[in-house]
N, C-alpha and C positions, 0 to 999 in steps of 0.2 A: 421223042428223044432218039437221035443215033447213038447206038451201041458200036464198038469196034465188031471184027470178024471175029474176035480171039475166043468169042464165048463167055468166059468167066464164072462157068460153073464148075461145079466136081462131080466129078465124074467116079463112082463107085464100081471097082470090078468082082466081077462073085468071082468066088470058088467053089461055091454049094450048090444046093440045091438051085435050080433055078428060076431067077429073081430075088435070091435069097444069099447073101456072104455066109462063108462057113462062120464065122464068127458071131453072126449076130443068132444065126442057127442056134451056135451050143451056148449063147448067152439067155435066148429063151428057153431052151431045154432045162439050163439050169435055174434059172427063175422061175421057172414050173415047178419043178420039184422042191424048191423053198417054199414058195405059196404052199403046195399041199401040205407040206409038212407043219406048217401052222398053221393049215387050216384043221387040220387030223387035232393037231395040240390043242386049241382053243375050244373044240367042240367037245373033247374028253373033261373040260372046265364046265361046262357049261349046269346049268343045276336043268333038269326039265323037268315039266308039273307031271304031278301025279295023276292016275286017271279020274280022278275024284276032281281036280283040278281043269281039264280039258273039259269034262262034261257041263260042269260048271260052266265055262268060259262061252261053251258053244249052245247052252242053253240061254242065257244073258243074251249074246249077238242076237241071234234067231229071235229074241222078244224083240231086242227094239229094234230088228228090221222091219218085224210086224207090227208092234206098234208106230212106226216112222210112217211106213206105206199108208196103214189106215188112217194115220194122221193126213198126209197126203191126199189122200183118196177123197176125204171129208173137204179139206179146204177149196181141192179142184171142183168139188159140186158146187161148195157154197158158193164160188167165184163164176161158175157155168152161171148159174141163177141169178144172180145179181147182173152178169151182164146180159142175160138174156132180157131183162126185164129193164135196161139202160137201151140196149137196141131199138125196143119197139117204141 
């Protein structure tokens, strides 16, 4: 396709920082400071476990990652063994 010379884009000129329009500068400065401000509000909502609760939680994971692995572990033999014994 030929395009004219005229271009036909837009062309954005800063004021700020550079690369940066002052405008869109103090548009995320001020959208920063909303985000945290509800981020600060949401987290004071928040209910969080007890340490009776955490120990709890993180003794459950820790099992059935251990028991997942050993599962794991087991099937990976049984499957060596069978094809070892498919090979010869």
């Amino acid at each position: 396709m030929n395009r004219g010379a005229s271009g036909g884009g837009t062309t954005v000129k800063t004021t700020g920082s550079p690369g940066r329009p002052a405008a869109r500068t103090a548009d995320r400065n001020a959208n920063a400071q909303v985000f945290l401000r509800g981020l600060v509000s949401e987290m004071r909502r928040v209910t969080w476990p007890s340490r009776q609760e955490w120990v709890s939680a993180t003794v459950l994971t820790v099992g059935l990652v251990a028991s997942l692995s050993l599962y794991m572990y087991v099937v990976d033999e049984l499957l060596t063994l069978i094809l070892g014994f498919v090979r010869r």
